[in-house]
N, C-alpha and C positions, 0 to 999 in steps of 0.2 A: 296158106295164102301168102302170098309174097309182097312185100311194101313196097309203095312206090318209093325209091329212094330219093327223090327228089322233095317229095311229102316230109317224109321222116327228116332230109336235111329242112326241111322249112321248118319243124314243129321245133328243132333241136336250134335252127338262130332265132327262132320266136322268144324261144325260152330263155335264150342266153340274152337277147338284149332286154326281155323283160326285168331280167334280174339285175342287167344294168341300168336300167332306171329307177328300177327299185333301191338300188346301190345309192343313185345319184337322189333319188330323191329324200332317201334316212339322213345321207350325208348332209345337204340343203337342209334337212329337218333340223338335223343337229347340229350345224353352223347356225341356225334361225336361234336356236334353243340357248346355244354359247351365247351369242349374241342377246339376246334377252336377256339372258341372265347375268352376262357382263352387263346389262345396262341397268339391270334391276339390282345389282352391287355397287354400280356408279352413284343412284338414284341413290339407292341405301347409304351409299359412303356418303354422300352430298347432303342427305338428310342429318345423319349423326354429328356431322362437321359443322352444319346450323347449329345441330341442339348443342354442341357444347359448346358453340360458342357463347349463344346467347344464355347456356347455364353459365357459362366462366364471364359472359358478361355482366349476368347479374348480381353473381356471385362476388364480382370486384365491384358492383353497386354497392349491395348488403355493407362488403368488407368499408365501402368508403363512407356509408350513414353510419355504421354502425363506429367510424375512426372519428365523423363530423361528433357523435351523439357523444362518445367517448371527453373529445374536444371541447363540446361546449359543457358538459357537465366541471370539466374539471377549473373551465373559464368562470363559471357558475359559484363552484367551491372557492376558486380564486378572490374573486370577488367579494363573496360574504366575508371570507379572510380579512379580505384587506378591510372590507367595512369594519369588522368589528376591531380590526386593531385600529381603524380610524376613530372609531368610538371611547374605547380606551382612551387612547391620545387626548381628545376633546374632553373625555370627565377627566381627564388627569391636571392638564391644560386647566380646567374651571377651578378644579378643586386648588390648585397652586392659586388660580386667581382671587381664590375665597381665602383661602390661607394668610394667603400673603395681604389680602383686604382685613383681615380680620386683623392679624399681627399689625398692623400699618395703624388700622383705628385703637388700637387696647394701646400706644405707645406714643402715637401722637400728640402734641398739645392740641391741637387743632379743638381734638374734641374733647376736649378738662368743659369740666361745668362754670360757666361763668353766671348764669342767673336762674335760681328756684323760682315758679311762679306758685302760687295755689289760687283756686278760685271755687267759687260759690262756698266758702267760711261764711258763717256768721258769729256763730256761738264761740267755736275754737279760734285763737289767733293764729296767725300765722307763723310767728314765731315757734309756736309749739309742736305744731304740723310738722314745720322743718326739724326740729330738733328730735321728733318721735323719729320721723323717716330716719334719721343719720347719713341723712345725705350732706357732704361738703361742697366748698367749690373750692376749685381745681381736681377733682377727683374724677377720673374720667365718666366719661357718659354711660360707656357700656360694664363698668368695672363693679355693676349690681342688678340684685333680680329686682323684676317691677313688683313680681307677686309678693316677695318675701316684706319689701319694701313697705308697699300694702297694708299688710296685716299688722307690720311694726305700729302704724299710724292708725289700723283699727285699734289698739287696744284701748282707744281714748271712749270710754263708753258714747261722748257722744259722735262721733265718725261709723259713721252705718256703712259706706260705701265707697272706695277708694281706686280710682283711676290714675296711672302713670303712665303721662305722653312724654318721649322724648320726641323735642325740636332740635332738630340739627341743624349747626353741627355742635351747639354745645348749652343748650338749654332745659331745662326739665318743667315740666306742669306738672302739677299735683291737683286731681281735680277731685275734689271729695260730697261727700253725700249725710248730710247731719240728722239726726234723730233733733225731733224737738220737745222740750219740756214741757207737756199739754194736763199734768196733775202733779201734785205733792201728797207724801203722806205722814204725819205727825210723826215724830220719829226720837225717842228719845229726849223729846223739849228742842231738837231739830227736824228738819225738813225733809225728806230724800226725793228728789226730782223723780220723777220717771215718765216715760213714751207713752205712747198709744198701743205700741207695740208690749209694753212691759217691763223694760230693759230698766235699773236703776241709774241713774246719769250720773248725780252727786248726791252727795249732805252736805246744806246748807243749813244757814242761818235762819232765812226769813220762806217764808213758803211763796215768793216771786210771783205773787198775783194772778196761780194759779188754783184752780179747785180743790182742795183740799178731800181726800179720800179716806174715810175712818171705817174701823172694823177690818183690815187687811189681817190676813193669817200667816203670813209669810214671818219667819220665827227670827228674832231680832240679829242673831249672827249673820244672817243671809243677804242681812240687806246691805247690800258691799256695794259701790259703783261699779258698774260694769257686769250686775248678775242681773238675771231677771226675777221677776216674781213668782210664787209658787203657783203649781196648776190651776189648782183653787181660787186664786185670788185674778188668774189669769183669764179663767172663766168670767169669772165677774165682771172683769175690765173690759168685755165683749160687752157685758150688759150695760154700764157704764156709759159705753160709746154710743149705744143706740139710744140710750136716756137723753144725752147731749144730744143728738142729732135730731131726735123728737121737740127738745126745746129749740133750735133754733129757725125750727117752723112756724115761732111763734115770737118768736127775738126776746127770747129768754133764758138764753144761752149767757149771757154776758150780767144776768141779774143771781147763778147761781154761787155760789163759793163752797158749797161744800154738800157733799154725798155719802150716806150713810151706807156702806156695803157688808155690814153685818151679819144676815140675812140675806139670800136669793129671794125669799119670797117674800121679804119685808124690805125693801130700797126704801128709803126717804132720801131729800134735797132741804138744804137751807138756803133760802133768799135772805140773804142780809140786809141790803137795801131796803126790801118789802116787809120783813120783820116776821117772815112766813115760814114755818115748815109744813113742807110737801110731802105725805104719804103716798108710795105710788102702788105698795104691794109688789107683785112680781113685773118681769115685763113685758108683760101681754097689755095688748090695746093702749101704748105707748103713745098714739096718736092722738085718739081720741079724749085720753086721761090730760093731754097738754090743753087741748081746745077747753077742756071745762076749766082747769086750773087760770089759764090765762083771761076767762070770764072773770071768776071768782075774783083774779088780781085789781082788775080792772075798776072791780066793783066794789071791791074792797079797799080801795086805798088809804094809805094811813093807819089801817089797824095791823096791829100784832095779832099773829093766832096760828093756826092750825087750818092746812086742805087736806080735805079726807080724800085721795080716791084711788083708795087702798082697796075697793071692793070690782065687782064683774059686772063691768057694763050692759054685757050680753042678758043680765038676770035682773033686770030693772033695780040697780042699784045707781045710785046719785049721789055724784059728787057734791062735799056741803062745805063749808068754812065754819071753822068753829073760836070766834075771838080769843084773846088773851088775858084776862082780865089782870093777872100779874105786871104788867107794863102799864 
């Protein structure tokens, strides 16, 4: 069979310019494809170039908090530095001011003692106050302790309590605190004073118009001014006290002169005035043993003798009087 050749040339330019479009359109493809991917590398490059910028932006943030944070910390440090050597400075400062205050008063005349006071004496004089203290005038103000001072001037048995005011700029107060002489106790054909408290004051002469206390146990070496009395006798003086204090619920306080403390559970009292002695037994029912007694007184006056009421209220026992017939 024979071609038409006119066919076969058509089938053979079909083909050749197929392939030339084919050519032109892979080409186009691949100019499309460069092209994308050129742009998708721009895109890329353009993306990367943000991010490090804004990494290296932030990054010189960081660097710049982190140069601030560095800064103030060491403004911080600075600071407290300087503070504490301003602190130094100022206690150093005070301390030369204290110094130099202190050196200035210990050498001054300003403040030499020019006038001792004392106040609330009675018993002790003043003179002797002054003279226990050892304190001078012209002797500076500060140039002694107050306490040690004190104590010098306790050792007067009767100074119980001892206050030093300094008045500035050159004065001293002595202000003291006295024990008072509230019993005597027969003492060798002498007297020895002593408190409420216990404390021995003096020996005297004359027993100073005080209650006279007999029967004490406190052993003759001991009875020194300025000791007190023994446990025993110190007990008792507890009881003593509530004796007094029961009489002058009845104002018979001032009628007694003398108390027998021989015995705890034998107390007696002598009324001199009344010409009476008071058995009182122990000290129970203190109150009630005054009430009968101050009857009996009343009742009795002018006689010498004997109150019984040595015995227990509680147990229907009655207080009696029993005259003197010796007087």
């Amino acid at each position: 069979m024979v071609r038409d050749p006119y066919q076969i040339n058509y089938g053979q330019a079909y083909d050749k310019e197929f392939e030339e479009r084919l050519k032109r359109k892979k080409a186009k493809e691949r100019e499309k494809r460069i092209k994308e991917n050129k742009a998708r590398r721009e895109e890329d490059f353009e993306f990367d170039t943000e991010a490090v910028i804004k990494m290296t932006n932030k990054n010189k943030i960081k660097q710049e908090q982190e140069r601030k944070r560095k800064l103030t910390q060491e403004e911080k440090r600075k600071k407290k530095r300087n503070k504490k050597i301003k602190f130094v400075l100022e206690i150093l400062l005070l301390l030369g001011i204290i110094i130099g205050g202190i050196v200035f008063a210990m050498i001054s005349p300003i403040f030499n003692i020019k006038d001792i006071q004392v106040v609330n004496n009675e018993h002790v004089n003043r003179e002797t106050i002054i003279s226990l203290s050892e304190l001078k005038i012209e002797e500076n103000i500060f140039r002694f302790s107050c306490t040690a001072t004190a104590n010098k001037i306790k050792e007067n048995p009767y100074i119980e309590e001892v206050k030093i005011h300094r008045k500035f700029p050159n004065t001293i107060q002595i202000e003291v605190e006295e024990r008072k002489h509230n019993y005597s106790i027969d003492f060798l054909g002498k007297y020895a004073y002593i408190s409420k408290q216990g404390y021995i004051l003096e020996i005297a002469e004359d027993k100073g118009e005080k209650i006279i206390l007999q029967g004490m146990t406190t052993p003759e070496e001991q009875v020194v001014a300025g000791n007190r009395l023994s446990n025993e006798d110190l007990e008792k003086l507890e009881d003593v006290i509530k004796i007094m204090n029961a009489t002058q619920e009845y104002e018979l306080d001032t009628k007694v002169t003398s108390i027998d403390i021989s015995n705890k559970s034998h107390y007696s009292m002598y009324l001199e005035t009344e010409k009476k002695k008071v058995y009182l037994g122990d000290h129970s029912n203190l109150s009630n043993k005054m009430l009968y007694v101050n009857a009996i007184i009343e009742e009795e006056k002018e006689k010498a003798g004997e109150i019984f009421a040595n015995g227990d209220l509680n147990d229907k026992f009655r207080v009696y009087f029993r005259e003197s017939l010796n007087v």
